[in-house]
N, C-alpha and C positions, 0 to 999 in steps of 0.2 A: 626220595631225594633224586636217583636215578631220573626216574620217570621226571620229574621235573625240568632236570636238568636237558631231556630229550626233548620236552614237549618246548624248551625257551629258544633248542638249537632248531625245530624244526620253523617257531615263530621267524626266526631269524632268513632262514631259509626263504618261507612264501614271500618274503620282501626282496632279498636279495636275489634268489635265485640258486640253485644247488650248483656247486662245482669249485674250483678256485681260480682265481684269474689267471690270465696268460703268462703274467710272473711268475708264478707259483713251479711250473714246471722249471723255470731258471735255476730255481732252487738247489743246491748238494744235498743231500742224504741230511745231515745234521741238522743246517739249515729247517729243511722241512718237519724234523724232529723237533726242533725247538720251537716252529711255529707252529705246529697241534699242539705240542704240549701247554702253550701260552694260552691258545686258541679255547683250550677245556680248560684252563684255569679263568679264565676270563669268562664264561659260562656259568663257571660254578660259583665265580664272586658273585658275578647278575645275580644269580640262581636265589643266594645266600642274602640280596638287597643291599651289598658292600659294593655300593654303585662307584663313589671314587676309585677302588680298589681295582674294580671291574673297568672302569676308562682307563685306567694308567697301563691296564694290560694291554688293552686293546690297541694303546698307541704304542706300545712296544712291539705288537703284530705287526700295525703299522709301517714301524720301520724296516721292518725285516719284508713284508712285502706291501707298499703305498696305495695298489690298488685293488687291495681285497675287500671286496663289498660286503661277505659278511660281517669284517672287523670297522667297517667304516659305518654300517647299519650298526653296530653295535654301542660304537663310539656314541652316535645320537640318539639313541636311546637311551645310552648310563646320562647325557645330558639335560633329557627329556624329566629321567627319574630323579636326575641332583635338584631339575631347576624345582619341581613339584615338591620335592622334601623343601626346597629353602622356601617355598612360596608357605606352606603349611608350618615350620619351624615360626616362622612370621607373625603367622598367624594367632599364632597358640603365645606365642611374648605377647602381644599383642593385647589378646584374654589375658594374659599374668597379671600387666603393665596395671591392668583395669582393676581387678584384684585387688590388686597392693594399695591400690588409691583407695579403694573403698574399706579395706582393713584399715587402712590412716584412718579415713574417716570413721572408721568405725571404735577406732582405738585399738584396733585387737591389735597388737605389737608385734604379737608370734607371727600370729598366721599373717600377715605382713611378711615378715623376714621370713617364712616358709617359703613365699612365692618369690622371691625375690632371692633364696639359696638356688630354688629350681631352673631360674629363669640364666644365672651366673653359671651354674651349672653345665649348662649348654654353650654357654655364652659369655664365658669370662669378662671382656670387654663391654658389655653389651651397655651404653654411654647410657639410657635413661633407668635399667634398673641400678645402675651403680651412684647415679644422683640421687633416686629414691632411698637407697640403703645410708645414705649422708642424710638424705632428710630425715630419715624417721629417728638415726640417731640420735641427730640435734633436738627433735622434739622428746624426744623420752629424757634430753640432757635437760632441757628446762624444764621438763615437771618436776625433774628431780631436784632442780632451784628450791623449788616450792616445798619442798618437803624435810624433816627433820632426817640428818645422818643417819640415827639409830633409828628411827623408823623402819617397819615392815615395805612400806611400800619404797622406800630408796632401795633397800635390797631387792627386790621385784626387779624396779627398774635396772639395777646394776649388771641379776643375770638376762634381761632384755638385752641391756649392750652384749654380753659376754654372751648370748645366743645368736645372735646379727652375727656374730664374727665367728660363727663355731665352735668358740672355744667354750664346748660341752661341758666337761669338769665344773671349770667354775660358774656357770651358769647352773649347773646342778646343786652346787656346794650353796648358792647365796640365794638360790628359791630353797632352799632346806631351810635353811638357817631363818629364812621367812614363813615358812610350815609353823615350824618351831614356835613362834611369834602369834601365828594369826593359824591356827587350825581347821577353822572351820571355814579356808578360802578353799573352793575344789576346785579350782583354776590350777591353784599353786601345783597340786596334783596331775594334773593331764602335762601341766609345763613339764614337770619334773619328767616324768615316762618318755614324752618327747623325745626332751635333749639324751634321757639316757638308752633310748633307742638311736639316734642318731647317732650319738659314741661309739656304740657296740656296731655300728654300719661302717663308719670308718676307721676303727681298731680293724674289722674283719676287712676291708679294701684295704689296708695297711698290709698287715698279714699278709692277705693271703692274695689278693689281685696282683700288687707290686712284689711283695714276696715270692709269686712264683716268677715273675720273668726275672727276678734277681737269682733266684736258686738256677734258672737256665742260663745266665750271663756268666755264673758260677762253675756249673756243669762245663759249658763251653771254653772255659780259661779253667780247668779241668781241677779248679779249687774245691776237689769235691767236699774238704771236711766243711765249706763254709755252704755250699749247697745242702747237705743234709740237715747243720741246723735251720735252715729255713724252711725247710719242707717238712721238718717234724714241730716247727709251729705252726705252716699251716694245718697238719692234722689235731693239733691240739684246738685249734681251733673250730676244723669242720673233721672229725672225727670219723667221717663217713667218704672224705676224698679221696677215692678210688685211685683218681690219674697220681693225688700226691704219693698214695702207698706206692703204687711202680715206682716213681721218680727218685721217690724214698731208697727202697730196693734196688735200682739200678745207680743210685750215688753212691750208697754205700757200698755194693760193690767194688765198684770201680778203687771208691778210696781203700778199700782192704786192698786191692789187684795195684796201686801203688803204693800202698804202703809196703808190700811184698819185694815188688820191684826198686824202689830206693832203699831196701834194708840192703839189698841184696850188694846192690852198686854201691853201699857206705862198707858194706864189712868186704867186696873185693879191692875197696881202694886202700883200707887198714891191713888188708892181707897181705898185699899185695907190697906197700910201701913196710911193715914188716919184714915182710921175704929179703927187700931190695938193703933192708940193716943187717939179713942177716941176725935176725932176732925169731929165729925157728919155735920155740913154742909159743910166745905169741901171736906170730904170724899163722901157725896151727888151728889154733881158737875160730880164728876167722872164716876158716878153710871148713872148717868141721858145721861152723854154726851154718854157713852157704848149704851144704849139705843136709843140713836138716830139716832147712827149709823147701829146697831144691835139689833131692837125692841123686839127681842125675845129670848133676851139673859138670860138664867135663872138667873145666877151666879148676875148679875145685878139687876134682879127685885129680888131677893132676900135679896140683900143686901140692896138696894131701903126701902125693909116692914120692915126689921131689922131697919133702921135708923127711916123710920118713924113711927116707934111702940115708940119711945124714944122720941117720940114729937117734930121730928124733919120733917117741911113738904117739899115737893118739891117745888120750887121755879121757876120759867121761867129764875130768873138770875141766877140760879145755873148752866145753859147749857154755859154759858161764861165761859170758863177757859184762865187762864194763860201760856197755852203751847201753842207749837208750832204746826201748822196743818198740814197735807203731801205734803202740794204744797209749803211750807218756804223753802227757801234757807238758808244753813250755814250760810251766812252773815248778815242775817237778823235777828238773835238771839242775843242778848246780854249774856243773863244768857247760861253758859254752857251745864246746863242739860238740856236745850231747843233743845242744838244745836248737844249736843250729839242722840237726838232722832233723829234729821232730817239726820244727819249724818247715823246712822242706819237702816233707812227707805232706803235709797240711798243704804247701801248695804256697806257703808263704815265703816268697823268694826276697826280699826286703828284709823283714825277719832272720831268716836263716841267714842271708850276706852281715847281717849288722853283731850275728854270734859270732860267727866267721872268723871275721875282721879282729872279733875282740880275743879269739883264741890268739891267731896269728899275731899281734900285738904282744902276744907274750911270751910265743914260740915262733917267731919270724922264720926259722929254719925249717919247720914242718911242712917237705915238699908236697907230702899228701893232702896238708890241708891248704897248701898256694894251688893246687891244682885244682881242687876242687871246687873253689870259690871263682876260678877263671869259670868251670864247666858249668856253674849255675847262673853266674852273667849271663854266658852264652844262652843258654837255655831260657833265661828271664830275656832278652832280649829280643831272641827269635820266636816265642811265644807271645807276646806282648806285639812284635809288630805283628804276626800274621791275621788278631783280632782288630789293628789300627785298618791293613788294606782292607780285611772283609768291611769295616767300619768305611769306607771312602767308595767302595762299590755300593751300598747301599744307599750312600747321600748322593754319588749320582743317578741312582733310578730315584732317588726323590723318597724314599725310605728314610726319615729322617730320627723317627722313633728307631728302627734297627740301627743305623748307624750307631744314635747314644749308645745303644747296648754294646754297641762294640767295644766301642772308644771307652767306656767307662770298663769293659772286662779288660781290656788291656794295662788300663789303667789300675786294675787288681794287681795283676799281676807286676807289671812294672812303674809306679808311680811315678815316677819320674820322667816319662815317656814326653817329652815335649810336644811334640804335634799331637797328640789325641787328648793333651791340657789345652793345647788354640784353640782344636778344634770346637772341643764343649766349650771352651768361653766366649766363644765366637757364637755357638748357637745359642747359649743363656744369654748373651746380650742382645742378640736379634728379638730373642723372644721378651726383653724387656720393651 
């Protein structure tokens, strides 16, 4: 890869000529930092044939300095390589296009709608295979005129439509049920394998393609518990996913390392709002469990000699408390403010506010728990924007797949977040 990557800088090089332009030396320190840095990114995209990827760097070089010839060689050659993939994309529709005609003609219905999945595939829009895919509909709709309801071959036809349109399942379920019927068609057989190959293609792109950049939009809005079930179905599903097991391993992590950390913060603010009642062995429990978790925790043993200067001593059952621990499930809480904790721990800030609320509703006076629900606002707030901005730097470099991720982790986290709701429905309606 190296070597490749050498032999594309040096191609670039015998064209442009070795050195940087007169700009280049104008340059600050950083500046020039960030313009090699772009410079071998933009290398490595070429490198990698992510020729879009690899122009949009290069005019990022660009603006940092306008007349560097190797980034302006560069530029016309990622153009050279877009315009020859769209000439060849072209092409090969083209061959589909021909294809699909000749499967009409031929009747074959599948492989018809095979050429014409592949061809959308690329090509979502693409105006004459999506007339095609209307034609062949309609003509499989009028043979089916011609045919008795309960007939084998209306079922045929029926998972035809339900194959045209994907939807695998029932195009599986109505050539069965035609098996059933007529045995001895071995069409009905290859049909079946087909769709239930194609099924098990897009359960596993479900899974595990969008599955994993959800379990990282997750990671990143640091909703670990909701990252790790996603990455323990992608191994359920590829078994053998190396990157999943670290991701796996390093979510779970993290979620043990906060659930640690908010046990810690809910039983100093119980200990704490204790102490301030004047409720010494309670407030003790609190102090003792911090310690057990965190033996060296000052603020604890401190508060520890405070209680017991007041003749109040530590106890073995004082480590028993009445809250919830970081491995409880929501369900398993009765009292609200049990469940708003576990709900917080998880990452679920909407959740834990809506226990909150329902505690406070019935203990309005509970300063610990008016405080606390201020402190996860805040925290839901300024977490939710800082993935809104990173979401609005991305859509201005034209990043517009990173953006969503933003705007939609943010949206985890804070649903309610107004601008990163325009934002997505601004780009879902563009994209309609």
């Amino acid at each position: 890869m190296y070597k490749k990557i050498i032999f594309v800088w040096l191609f670039f090089c015998c064209f442009c000529g070795l050195g940087y332009s007169s700009s280049y030396s104008t340059l600050d320190p950083e500046q020039r930092s960030k313009f090699n840095e772009l410079l071998d990114s933009a290398f490595s995209s070429y490198v990698a044939e992510d020729y879009e990827k690899s122009f949009q760097i290069f005019t990022r070089v660009l603006q940092i300095d306008p007349k560097d010839k190797t980034a302006l060689k560069g530029l016309e050659q990622c153009k050279e390589k877009l315009e020859q993939n769209r000439k060849q994309r072209e092409k090969l529709q083209r061959e589909k296009i021909e294809l699909v005609k000749k499967s009409m003609g031929d009747e074959d219905w599948v492989e018809a709608a095979d050429h014409i999945a592949s061809i959308l595939s690329f090509s979502p829009n693409h105006t004459e295979a999506l007339r095609l895919k209307n034609d062949v509909e309609a003509m499989i709709r009028k043979k089916m005129a011609t045919v008795s309801i309960s007939s084998p071959d209306n079922l045929i036809f029926q998972g035809i439509i339900f194959y045209l349109h994907a939807r695998y399942t029932q195009a599986i379920k109505a050539w069965k049920e035609a098996q059933y019927m007529v045995p001895e068609n071995v069409k009905l057989a290859i049909y079946v394998k087909k769709a239930e190959q194609l099924y098990n293609d897009s359960i596993r792109y479900e899974v595990v393609t969008l599955g994993r950049q959800r379990a990282k939009s997750a990671f990143q809005a640091e909703n670990y518990q909701e990252a790790v079930n996603l990455l323990k179905k992608i191994i359920e599903v590829e078994p053998e996913d190396e990157e999943a097991k670290k991701e796996l391993a390093k979510a779970q992590g993290m979620l043990e390392k906060k659930s640690k950390e908010n046990l810690l913060g809910e039983y100093y603010d119980k200990g704490l709002s204790l102490f301030l009642q004047e409720k010494y062995v309670e407030s003790l429990k609190y102090w003792q469990a911090i310690l057990s978790i965190s033996s060296e925790n000052e603020v604890a043993k401190n508060y520890v000699a405070k209680i017991n200067a007041k003749g109040v001593k530590s106890d073995a059952e004082a480590m028993l408390l009445p809250v919830a621990s970081p491995g409880s499930k929501a369900g398993d809480v009765s009292n609200p403010y049990d469940k708003a904790l576990v709900l917080y721990e998880k990452g679920e800030y909407q959740g834990s506010l809506q226990s909150l609320q329902q505690f406070i509703e019935k203990n309005p006076k509970d300063k610990a728990a008016l405080e606390w629900m201020e402190r996860i606002k805040k925290e839901q707030g300024e977490k939710a924007q800082k993935f809104y901005q990173r979401g609005l730097v991305f859509y201005s470099e034209g990043s517009v797949g990173e953006a969503i991720q933003q705007w939609e982790a943010a949206l985890q986290i804070d649903p309610n977040h107004a601008a990163a709701q325009r934002n997505l429905s601004k780009l879902k309606g563009e994209a309609q």
